[in-house]
C-alpha positions as CSV (number, residue, x, y, z in Angstrom):
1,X,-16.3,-12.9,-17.6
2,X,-13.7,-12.3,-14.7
3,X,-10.9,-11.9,-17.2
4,X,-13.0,-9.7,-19.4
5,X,-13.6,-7.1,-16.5
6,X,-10.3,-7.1,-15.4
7,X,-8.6,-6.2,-19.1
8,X,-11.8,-3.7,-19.0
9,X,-10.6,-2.3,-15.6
10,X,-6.7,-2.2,-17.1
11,X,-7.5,-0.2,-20.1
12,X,-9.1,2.2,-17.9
13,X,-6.3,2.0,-15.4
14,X,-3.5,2.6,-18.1
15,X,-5.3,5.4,-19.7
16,X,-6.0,7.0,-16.5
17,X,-2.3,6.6,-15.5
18,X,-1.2,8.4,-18.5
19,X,-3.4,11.6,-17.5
20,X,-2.5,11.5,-13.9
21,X,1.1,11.4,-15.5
22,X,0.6,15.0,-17.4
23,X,0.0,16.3,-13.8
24,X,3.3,15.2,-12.1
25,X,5.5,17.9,-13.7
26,X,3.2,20.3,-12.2
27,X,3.3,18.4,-8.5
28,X,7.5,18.7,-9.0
29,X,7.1,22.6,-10.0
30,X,4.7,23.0,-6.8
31,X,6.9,21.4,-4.4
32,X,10.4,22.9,-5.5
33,X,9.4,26.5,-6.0
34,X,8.0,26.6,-2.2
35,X,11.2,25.4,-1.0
36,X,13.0,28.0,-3.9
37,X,10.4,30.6,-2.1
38,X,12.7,30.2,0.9
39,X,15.9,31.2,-0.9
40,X,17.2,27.5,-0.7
41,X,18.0,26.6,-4.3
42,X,20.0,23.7,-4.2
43,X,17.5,22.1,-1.2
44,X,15.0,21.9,-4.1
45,X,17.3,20.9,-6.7
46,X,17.4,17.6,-4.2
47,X,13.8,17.9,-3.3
48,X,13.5,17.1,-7.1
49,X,15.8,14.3,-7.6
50,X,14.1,12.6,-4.5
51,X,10.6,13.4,-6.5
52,X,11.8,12.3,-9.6
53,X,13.9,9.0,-8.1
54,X,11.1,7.6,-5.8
55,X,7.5,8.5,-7.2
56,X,6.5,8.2,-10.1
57,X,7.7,4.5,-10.9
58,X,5.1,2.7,-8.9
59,X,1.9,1.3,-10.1
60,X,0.0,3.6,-8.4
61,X,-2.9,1.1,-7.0
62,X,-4.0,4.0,-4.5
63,X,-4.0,7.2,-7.0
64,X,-5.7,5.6,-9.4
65,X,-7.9,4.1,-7.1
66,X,-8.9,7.4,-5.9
67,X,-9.7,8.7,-9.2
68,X,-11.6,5.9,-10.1
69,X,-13.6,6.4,-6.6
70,X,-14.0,9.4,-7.1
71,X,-15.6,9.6,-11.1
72,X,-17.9,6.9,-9.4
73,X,-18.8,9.2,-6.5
74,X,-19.1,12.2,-7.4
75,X,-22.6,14.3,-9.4
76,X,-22.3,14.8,-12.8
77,X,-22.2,18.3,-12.3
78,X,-19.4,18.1,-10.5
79,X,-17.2,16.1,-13.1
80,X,-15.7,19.4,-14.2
81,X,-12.2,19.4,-15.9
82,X,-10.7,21.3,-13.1
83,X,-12.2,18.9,-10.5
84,X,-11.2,15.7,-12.0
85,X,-7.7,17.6,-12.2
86,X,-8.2,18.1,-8.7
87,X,-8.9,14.6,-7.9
88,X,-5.5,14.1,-9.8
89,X,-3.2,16.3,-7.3
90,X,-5.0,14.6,-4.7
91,X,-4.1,11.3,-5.8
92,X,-0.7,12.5,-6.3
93,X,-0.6,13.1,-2.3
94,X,-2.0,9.6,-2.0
95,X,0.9,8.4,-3.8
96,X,3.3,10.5,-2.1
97,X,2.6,9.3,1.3
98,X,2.7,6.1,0.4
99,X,6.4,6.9,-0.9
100,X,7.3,8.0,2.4
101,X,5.6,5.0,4.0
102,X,7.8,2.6,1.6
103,X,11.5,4.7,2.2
104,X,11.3,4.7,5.5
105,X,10.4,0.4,5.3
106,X,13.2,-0.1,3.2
107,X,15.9,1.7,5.6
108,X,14.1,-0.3,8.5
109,X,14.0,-3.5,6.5
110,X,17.4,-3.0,5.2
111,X,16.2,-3.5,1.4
112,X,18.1,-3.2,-1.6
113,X,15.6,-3.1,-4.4
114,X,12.4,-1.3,-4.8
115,X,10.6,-0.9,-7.9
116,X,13.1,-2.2,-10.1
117,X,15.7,0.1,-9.2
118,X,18.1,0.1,-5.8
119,X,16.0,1.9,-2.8
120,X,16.9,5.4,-2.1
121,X,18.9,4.9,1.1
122,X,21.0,2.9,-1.0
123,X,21.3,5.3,-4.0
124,X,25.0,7.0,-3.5
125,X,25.3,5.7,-0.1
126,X,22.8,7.9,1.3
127,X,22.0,5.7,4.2
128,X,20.3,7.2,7.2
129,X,20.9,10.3,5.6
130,X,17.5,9.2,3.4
131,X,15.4,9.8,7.0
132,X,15.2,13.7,6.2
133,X,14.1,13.1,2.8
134,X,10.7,10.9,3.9
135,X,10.1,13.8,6.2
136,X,10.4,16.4,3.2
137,X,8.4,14.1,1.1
138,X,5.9,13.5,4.0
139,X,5.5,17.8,4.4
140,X,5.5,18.6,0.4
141,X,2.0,16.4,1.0
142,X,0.2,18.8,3.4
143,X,2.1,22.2,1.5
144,X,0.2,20.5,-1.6
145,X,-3.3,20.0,0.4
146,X,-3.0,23.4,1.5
147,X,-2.1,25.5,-1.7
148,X,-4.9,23.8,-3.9
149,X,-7.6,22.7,-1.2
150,X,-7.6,25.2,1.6
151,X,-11.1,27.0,1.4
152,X,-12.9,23.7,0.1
153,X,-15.5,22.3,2.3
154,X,-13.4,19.1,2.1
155,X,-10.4,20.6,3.3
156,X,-10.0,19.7,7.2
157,X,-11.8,16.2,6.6
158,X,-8.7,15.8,4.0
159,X,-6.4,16.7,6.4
160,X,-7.8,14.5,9.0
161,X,-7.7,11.8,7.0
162,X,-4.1,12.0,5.6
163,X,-3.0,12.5,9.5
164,X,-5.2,9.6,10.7
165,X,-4.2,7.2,7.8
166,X,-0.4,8.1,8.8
167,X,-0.7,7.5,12.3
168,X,-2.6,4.6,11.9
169,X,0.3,3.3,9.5
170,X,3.5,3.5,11.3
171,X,1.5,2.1,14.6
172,X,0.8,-1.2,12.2
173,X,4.9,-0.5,11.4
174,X,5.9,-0.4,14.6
175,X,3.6,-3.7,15.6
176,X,5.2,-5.5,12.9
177,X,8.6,-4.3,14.1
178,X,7.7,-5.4,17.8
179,X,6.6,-9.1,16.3
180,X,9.8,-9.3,14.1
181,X,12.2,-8.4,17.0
182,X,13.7,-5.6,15.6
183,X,15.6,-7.4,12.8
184,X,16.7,-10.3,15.7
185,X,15.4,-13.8,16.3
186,X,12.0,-13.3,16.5
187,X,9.9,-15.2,19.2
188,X,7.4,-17.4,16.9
189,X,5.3,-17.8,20.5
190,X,3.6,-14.4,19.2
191,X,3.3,-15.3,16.0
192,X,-0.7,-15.9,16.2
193,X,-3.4,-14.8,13.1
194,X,-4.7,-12.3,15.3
195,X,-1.4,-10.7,15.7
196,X,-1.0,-11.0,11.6
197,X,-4.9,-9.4,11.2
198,X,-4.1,-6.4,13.6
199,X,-0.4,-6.0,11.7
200,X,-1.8,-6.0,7.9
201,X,-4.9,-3.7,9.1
202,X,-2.9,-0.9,10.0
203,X,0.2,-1.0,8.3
204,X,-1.3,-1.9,5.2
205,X,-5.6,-2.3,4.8
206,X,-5.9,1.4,5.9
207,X,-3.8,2.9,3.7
208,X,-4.3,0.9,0.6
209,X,-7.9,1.2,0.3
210,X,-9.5,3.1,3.3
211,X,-7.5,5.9,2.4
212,X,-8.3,6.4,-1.2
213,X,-11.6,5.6,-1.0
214,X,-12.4,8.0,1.7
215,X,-10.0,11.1,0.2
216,X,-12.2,10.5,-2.9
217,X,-15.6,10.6,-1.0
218,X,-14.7,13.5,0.8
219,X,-13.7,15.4,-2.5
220,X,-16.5,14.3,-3.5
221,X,-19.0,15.9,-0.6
222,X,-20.2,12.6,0.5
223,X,-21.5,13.5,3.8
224,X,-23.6,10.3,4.8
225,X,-21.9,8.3,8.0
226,X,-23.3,5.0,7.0
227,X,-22.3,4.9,3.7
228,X,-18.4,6.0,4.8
229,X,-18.8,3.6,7.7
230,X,-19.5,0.5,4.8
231,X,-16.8,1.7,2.7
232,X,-14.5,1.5,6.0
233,X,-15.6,-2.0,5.9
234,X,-15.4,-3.6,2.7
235,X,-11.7,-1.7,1.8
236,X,-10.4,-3.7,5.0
237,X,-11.4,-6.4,4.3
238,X,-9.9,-5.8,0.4
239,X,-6.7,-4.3,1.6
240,X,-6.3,-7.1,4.6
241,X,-6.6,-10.1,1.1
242,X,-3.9,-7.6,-0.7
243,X,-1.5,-8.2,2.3
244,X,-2.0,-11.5,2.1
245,X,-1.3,-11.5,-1.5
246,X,1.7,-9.7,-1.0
247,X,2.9,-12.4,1.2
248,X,2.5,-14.8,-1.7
249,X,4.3,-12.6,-4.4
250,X,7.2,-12.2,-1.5
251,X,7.5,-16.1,-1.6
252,X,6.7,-16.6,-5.3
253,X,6.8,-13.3,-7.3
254,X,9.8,-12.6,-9.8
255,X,12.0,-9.6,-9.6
256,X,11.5,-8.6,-13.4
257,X,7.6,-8.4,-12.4
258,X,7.4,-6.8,-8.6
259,X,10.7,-5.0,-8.8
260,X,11.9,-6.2,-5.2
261,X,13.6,-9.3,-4.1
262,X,11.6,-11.3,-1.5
263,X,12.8,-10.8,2.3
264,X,10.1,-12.1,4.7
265,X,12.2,-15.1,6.1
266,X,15.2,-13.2,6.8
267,X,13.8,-10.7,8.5
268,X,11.3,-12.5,10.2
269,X,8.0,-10.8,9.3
270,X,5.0,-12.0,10.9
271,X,3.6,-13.0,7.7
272,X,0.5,-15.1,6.6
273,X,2.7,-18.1,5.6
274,X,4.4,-18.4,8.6
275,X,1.8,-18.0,11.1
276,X,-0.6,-21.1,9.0
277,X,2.7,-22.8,9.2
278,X,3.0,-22.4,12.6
279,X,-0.8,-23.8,13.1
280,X,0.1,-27.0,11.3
281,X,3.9,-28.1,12.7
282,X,4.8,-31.2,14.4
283,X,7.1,-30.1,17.3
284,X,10.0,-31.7,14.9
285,X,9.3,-29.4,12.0
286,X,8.6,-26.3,14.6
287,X,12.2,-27.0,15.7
288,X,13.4,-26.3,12.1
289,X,11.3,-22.9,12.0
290,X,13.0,-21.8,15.3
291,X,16.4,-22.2,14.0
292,X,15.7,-21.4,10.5
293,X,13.4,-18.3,10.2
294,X,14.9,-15.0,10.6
295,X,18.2,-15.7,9.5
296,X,19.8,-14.4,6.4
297,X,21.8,-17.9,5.8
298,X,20.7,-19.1,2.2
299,X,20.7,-22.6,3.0
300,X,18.2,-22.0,6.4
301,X,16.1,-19.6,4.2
302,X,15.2,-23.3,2.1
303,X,15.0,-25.4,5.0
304,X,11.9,-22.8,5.6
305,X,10.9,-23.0,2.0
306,X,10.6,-26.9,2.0
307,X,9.0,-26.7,5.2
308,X,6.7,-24.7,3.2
309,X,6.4,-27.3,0.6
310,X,5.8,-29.9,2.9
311,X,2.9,-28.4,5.0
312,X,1.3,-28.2,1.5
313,X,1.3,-24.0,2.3
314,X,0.4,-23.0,-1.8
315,X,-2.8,-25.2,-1.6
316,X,-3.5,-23.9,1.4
317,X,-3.1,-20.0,-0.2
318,X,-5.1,-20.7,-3.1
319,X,-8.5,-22.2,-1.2
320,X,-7.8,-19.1,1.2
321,X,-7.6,-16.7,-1.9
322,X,-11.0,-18.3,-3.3
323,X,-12.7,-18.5,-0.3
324,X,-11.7,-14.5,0.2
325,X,-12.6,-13.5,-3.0
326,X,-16.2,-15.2,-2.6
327,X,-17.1,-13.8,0.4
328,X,-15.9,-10.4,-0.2
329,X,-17.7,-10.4,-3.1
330,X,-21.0,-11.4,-0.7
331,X,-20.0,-8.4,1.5
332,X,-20.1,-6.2,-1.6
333,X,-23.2,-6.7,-2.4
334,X,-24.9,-6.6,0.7
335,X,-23.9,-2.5,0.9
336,X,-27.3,-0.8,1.2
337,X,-25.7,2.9,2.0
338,X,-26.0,3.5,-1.6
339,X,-22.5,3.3,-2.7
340,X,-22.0,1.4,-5.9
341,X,-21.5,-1.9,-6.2
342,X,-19.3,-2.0,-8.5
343,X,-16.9,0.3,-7.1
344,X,-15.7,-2.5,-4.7
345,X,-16.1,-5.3,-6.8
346,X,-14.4,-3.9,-10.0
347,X,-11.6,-3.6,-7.1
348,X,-12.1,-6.9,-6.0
349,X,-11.7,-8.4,-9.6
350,X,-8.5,-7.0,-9.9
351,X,-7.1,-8.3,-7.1
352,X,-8.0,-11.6,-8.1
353,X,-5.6,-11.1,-11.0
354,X,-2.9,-9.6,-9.9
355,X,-0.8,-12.5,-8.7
356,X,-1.9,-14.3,-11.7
């Protein structure tokens, strides 16, 4: 039945992407001719190629997430075709932030690949030069809010949210940068789950499911507390699990399928393997992380990988991933604001599957 849902939820997904992809060229006109507006013609000439380079390739979890939210959400009366194009742009500024959000990782991380392609630091040698270009992508966001949303009773809770979801980002950023040592040996001593919790809440659960689901509510003039304080609930506990996912595909994944190379060891994150790792050491094997983990040396990168193996770290995952999945699902269902149900747990379903 799970498998059925989840090709269900796809097809939906895919089809939805391909509308919300009729939309972009109109996002790229938006963006360019403001900056044309101020006589600077070869600023947006740029201002597209960074659009065009970084954007659209993703797979747009949080856009489409939005959309979906919000077709749930929202009256009947209210599914207009202008709305629902509406909901579109707005997912569009979803997706855009989280743009910013992953340009500025990469130059921090030092990355080379992101979706497939090199990152945009990288891309001609831009290097730091890249910094300006998250800030214009990070400003096109609010121009956008304000040309199509200004006058809508929505308009100041959107942008509240986008600030507070941005704040609330780079402060999980800069915890994880704190716990990794800036890029140098990292001190495992801190290395503790509630350390982890705190770092994939805000750098990660807010902004991959709070701050869809809450846009969409918003747009679509959800006003009860309650039922915005339950959805607060339930998307952090979904986007904490897709962290922790993520930790797995950074270990396991295949370039071909996540478009990035895995980095964690080398640079030391804080992740959910490492800290589980660090629970379950001898002091012979903790040795080994010490002078292993956070260095870039191939051969110490699979003394940490066998470490891995020998801890029995997958097994452990996999009963974490079932026992998450079953008790976010409880969670779901217990909601009695009068969101849907299904909402979360067609969400939940998905991620289920997507490490699969």
């Amino acid at each position: 039945m799970a498998h059925f849902v989840t090709r269900m939820i796809q097809t939906t997904r895919d089809e939805e992407s391909q509308q919300l992809m009729t939309v972009w060229p109109d996002i790229i006109h938006d963006v360019t001719k403001a900056i044309e507006n101020f006589n600077i013609p070869d600023v947006a000439k740029w201002m597209e190629k960074v659009l065009q380079y970084n954007v659209p390739g993703g797979k747009k979890i949080r856009g489409l997430g939005l959309i979906y939210a919000y077709k749930l959400l929202a009256p009947n009366d209210q599914l207009t075709e202008e709305n629902i194009r509406l909901a579109r742009i707005l997912a569009w500024c979803v997706e855009l932030t989280q743009t910013y959000f992953l340009m500025m990782d990469d130059i921090e991380d030092q990355s080379l690949f992101r979706r497939g392609q090199l990152c945009w630091y990288q891309y001609n040698d831009l290097n730091l030069a890249a910094i300006n270009d998250t800030f214009m992508l990070q400003n096109s966001v609010f121009y956008l809010i304000r040309k199509h949303f200004k006058g809508k009773d929505c308009y100041v809770n959107l942008l509240e949210i986008f600030q507070d979801i941005t704040m609330k980002s780079t402060m999980g950023q800069s915890l994880e940068l704190l716990c990794s040592n800036f890029g140098k040996k990292p001190n495992l001593d801190i290395f503790t789950m509630d350390r982890y919790n705190s770092i994939i809440e805000y750098k990660t659960a807010y902004y991959t499911y709070v701050f869809p689901i809450t846009a969409a509510m918003h747009l679509a003039g959800i006003k009860d507390q309650e039922m915005f304080k339950e959805a607060k609930t339930i998307s952090l506990e979904l986007g904490c699990f897709f962290q922790v996912q993520d930790d797995y595909v950074d270990l396991f994944g295949k370039f071909d399928v996540c478009g990035k190379d895995g980095t964690d060891i080398q640079e030391g994150k804080c992740t959910w393997f490492v800290v589980v790792a660090l629970q379950r050491v001898t002091p012979e094997q903790r040795k080994i992380l010490e002078e292993c983990y956070g260095d870039s040396d191939l051969e110490k990168i699979q003394h940490v990988k066998q470490l891995y193996n020998d801890l029995n770290l997958l097994d452990a995952y996999f009963k974490y991933e079932e026992e998450t999945y079953n008790l976010i699902k409880v969670h779901i269902k217990q909601i009695s604001s009068g969101l849907p149900h299904n909402l979360f747990l067609d969400i939940l379903e998905n991620l289920c599957h997507r490490v699969s």
